[in-house]
C-alpha positions in Angstrom: -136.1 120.7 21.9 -136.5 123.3 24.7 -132.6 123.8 24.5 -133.1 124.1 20.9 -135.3 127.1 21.8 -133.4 128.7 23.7 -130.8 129.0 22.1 -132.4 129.9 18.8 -134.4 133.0 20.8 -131.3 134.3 22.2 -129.6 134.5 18.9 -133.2 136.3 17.9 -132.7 138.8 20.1 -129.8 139.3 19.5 -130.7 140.0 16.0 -133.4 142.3 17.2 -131.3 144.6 19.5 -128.8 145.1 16.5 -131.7 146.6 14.5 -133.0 150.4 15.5 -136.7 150.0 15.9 -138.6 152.8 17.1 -142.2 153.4 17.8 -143.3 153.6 14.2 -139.8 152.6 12.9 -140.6 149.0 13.4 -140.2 147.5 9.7 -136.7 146.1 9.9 -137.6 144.1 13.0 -141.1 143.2 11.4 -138.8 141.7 8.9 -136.4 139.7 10.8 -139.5 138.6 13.0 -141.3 137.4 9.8 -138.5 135.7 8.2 -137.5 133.9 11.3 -140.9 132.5 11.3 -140.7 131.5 7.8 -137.7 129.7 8.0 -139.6 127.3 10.1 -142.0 126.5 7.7 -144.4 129.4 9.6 -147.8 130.7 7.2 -147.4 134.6 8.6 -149.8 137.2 8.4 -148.6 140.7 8.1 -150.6 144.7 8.5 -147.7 147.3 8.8 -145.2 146.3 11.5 -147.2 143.4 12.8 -146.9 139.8 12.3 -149.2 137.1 13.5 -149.6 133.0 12.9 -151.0 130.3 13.9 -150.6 126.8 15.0 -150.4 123.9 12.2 -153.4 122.5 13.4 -155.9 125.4 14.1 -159.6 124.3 14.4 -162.5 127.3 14.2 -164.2 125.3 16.1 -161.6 125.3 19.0 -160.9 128.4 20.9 -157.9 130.6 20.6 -155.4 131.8 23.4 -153.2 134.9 22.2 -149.5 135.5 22.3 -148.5 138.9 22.2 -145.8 141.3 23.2 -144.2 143.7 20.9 -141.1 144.6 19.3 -140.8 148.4 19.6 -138.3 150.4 21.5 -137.8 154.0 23.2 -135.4 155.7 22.1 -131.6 155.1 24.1 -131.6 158.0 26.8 -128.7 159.9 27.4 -127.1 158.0 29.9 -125.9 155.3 28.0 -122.2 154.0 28.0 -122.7 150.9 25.9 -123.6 150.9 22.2 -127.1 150.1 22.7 -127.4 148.1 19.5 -124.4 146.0 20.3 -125.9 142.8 21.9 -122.8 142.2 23.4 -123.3 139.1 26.5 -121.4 139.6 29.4 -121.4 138.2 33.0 -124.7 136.1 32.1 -126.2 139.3 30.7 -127.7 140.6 27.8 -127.1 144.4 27.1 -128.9 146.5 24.5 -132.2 148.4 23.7 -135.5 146.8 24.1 -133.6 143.8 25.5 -135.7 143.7 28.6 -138.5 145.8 27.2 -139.9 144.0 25.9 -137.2 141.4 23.4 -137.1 138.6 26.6 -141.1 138.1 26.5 -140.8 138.8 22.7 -138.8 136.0 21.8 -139.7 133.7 25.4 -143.2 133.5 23.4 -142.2 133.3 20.0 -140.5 129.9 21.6 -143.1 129.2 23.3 -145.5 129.3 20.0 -142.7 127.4 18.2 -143.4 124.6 21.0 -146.9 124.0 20.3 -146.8 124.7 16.7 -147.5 121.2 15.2 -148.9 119.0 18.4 -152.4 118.0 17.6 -153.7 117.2 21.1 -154.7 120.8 22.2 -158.3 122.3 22.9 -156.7 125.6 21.8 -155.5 127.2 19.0 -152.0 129.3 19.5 -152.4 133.1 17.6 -148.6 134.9 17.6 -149.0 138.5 17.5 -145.6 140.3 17.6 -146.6 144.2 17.4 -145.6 147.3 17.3 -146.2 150.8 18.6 -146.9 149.8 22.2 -144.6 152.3 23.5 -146.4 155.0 22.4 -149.7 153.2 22.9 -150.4 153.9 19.3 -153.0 153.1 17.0 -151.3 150.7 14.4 -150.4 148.3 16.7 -152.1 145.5 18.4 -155.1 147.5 18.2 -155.2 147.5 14.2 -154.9 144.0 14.1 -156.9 142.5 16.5 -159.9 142.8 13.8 -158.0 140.1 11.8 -156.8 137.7 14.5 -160.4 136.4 15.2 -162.3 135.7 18.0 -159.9 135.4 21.1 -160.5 133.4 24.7 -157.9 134.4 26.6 -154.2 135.7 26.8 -150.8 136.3 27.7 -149.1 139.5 27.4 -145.5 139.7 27.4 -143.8 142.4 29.4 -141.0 141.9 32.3 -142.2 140.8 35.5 -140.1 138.5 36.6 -142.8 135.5 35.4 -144.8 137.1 38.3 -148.6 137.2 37.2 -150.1 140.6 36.9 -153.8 139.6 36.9 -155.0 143.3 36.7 -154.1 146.4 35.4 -155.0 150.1 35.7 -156.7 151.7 33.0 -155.9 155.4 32.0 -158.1 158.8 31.4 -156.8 161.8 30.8 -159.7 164.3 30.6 -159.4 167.9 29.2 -161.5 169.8 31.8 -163.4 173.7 30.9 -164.7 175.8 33.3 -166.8 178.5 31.6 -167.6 181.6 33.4 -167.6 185.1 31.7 -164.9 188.0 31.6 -165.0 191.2 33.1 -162.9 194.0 35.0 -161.4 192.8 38.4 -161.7 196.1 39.9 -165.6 196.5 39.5 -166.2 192.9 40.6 -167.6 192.7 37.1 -167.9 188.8 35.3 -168.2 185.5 36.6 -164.9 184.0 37.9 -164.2 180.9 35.9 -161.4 179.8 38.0 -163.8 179.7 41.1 -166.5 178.1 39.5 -163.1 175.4 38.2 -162.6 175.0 41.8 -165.4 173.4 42.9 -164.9 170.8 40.5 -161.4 170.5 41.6 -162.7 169.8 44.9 -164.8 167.4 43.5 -162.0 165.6 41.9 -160.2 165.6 44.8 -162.5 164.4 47.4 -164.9 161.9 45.8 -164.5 157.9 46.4 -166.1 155.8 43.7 -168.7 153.4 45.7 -166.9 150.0 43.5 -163.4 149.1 45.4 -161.2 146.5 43.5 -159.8 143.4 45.2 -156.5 143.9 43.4 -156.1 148.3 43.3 -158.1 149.4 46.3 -159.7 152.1 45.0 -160.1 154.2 41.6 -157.3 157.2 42.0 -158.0 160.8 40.0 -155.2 163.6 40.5 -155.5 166.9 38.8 -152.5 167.5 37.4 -152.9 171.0 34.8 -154.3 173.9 35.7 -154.4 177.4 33.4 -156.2 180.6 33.5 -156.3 184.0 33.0 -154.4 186.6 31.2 -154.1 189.9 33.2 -154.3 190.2 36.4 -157.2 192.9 36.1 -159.4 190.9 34.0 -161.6 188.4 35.2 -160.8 185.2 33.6 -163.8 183.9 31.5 -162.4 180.2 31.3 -160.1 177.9 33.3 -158.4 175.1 31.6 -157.4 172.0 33.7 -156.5 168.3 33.4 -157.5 165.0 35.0 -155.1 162.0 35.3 -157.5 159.0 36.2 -156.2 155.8 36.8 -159.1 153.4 36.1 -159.5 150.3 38.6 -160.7 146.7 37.0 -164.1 147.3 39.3 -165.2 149.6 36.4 -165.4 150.4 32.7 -163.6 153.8 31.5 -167.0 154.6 29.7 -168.9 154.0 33.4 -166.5 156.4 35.1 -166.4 158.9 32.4 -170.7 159.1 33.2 -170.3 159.2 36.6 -167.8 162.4 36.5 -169.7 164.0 34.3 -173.0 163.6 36.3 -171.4 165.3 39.6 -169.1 168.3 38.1 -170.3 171.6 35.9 -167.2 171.8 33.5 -166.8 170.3 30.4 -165.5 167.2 30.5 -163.7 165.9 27.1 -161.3 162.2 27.4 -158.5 162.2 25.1 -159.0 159.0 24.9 -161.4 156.3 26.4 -159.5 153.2 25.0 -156.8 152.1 27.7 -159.0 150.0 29.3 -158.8 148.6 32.7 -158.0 144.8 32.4 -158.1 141.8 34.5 -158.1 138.0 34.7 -160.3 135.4 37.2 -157.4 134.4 39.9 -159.0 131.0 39.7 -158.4 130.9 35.7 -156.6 127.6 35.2 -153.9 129.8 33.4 -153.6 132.0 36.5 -153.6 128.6 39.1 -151.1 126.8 36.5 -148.2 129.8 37.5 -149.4 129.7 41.2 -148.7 125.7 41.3 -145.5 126.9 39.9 -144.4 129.5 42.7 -145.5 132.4 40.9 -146.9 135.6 43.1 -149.9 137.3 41.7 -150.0 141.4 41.6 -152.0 144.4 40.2 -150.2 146.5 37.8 -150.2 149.8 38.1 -148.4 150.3 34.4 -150.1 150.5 31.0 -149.5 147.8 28.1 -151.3 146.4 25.2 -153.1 144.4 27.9 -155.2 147.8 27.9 -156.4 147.1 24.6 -158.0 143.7 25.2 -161.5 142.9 26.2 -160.8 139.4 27.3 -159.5 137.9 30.3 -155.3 138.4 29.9 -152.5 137.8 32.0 -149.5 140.3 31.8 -146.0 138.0 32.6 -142.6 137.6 31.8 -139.3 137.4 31.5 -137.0 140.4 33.0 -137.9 143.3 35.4 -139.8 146.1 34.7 -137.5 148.2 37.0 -134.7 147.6 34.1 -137.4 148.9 31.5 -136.1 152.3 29.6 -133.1 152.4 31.4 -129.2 153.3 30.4 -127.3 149.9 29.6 -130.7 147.9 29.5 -129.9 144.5 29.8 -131.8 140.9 30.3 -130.3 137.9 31.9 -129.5 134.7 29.5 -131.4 132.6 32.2 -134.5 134.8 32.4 -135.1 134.0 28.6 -134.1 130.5 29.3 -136.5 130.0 32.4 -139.0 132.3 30.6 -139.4 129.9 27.7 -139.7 126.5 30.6 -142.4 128.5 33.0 -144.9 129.9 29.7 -144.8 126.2 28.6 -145.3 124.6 32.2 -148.3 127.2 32.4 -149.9 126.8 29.2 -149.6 123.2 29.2 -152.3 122.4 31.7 -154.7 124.9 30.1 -154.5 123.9 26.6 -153.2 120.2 25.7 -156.2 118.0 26.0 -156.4 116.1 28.7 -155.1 112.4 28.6 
């Protein structure tokens, strides 16, 4: 059966390179995705680009462990020398867009779904979530649907790793920072410098240590990155524009650290967003000890994914190598999928079948 798999979700993503499917441009994929499923004799659920299922034998009264990656890609850079909607295999290697980011994971779990489908002695429920917009961390993606997917216990987020287990990963502000002081003429020391009053926030940004270290990240990083003021040089500038990049640490919530900024500085302090969440997992999770008894490392990531939109305990593995992600000629090995497919069941296995 495992064979089986494999060779059906290499053919899949095969299918899926050949189709363009951009950040918002996902429909064609949605399609093959949904009719692949259906073939099989799949219920799927569709908002959008997304598709989701379920086991044959879900119980309410059973938890539920999530699937997910996505099926979105960048778009080719400009250092490509391969048609990168080809698919073509050569020298054990799969080339084309979105192969490794994320199509591996994609289809490694779709198998992986398709292997628990219909057994009846589990203590979980398997939800498939195949989504879009995750490149562009947008808005109708997972985070649209995860309303309708029900109440969730755990999960496994596809993205290349090399099946190593990313138990953390960094959340992400990016706050809009005003300093408001008041204009005047530089020669008659008139006004109240806004870019001096910005730089004691600066300084602040610069040289304050959050008290919480995490075990995984060390500690919480914030870099200003924008800076903008004035508009003459004889006029005292009356505000000073500049911009935070803070990369949230699984030792705190983005809303706690978003209060504790603004408590210590004088500017205004507006978040873009406050939704890429920090996430993490228990190292002593059976899922996580399952992949340790199977030689798997454990790591912090310092990347965003959909993991950042979860508030339960996830895991961020699979298939492929992150360092391949976006580049020219992206490619994924045909034994990455294969061994992919072998280590999500050997993990899940312990964690979900009920125990004989």
């Amino acid at each position: 059966m495992i064979a089986k798999l494999q060779n059906d979700s290499l053919e899949l993503l095969k299918q899926l390179i050949r189709i363009q499917s951009f950040s918002k441009e996902e429909d064609k994929t949605g399609d093959a995705i949904e009719q692949f499923l259906q073939e099989r004799g799949i219920k799927t659920y569709r908002k959008l680009n997304n598709i989701w299922a379920y086991n044959q034998h879900f119980d309410a009264a059973k938890p539920t462990v999530l699937l997910n990656s996505h099926h979105d890609t960048v778009k080719p850079n400009s250092g490509y020398t391969r048609d990168p909607y080809d698919a073509a295999v050569e020298d054990g290697k799969l080339y084309g867009l979105g192969s490794n980011d994320a199509g591996g994971c994609l289809v490694s779990l779709i198998a992986t779904f398709l292997y628990f489908y219909d057994q009846e002695d589990l203590s979980y429920n398997v939800c498939l979530a195949t989504t879009a917009e995750e490149e562009i961390s947008g808005n109708n993606g997972l985070e649209l649907v995860l309303p309708d997917l029900g109440e969730l216990e755990f999960a496994i987020v596809g993205e290349p790793t090399q099946m190593n287990l990313a138990i953390a990963e960094r959340g992400l502000l990016v706050l809009d920072c005003t300093s408001t002081g008041k204009a005047g003429h530089a020669a008659r020391e008139e006004g109240d410098n806004a870019i001096y009053k910005a730089l004691k926030d600066i300084e602040w940004f610069r040289n304050y240590r959050f008290s919480k270290v995490s075990e995984v990240f060390g500690p919480l990083k914030m870099t200003v990155t924008i800076i903008n003021a004035g508009s003459q040089h004889n006029v005292v500038p009356a505000t000073c524009l500049f911009t935070v990049d803070v990369r949230v640490t699984d030792a705190y919530a983005n809303e706690e650290v978003l209060k504790i900024i603004r408590s210590h500085v004088d500017c205004e302090v507006k978040p873009r967003s406050i939704r890429l969440k920090p996430s993490s997992i228990d190292k002593e999770h059976p899922l996580v000890q399952a992949g340790i008894a199977l030689g798997r490392t454990t790591y912090g990531s310092p990347t965003t994914s959909d993991q950042a939109l979860l508030s339960i305990p996830s895991v961020k593995v699979g298939p492929g190598d992150s360092a391949r992600s976006h580049m020219a000629d992206e490619y994924v090995y045909v034994d990455e999928i294969a061994e992919g497919i072998e280590l999500y069941i050997k993990m899940l296995e312990p964690v979900i079948k009920v125990k004989g």
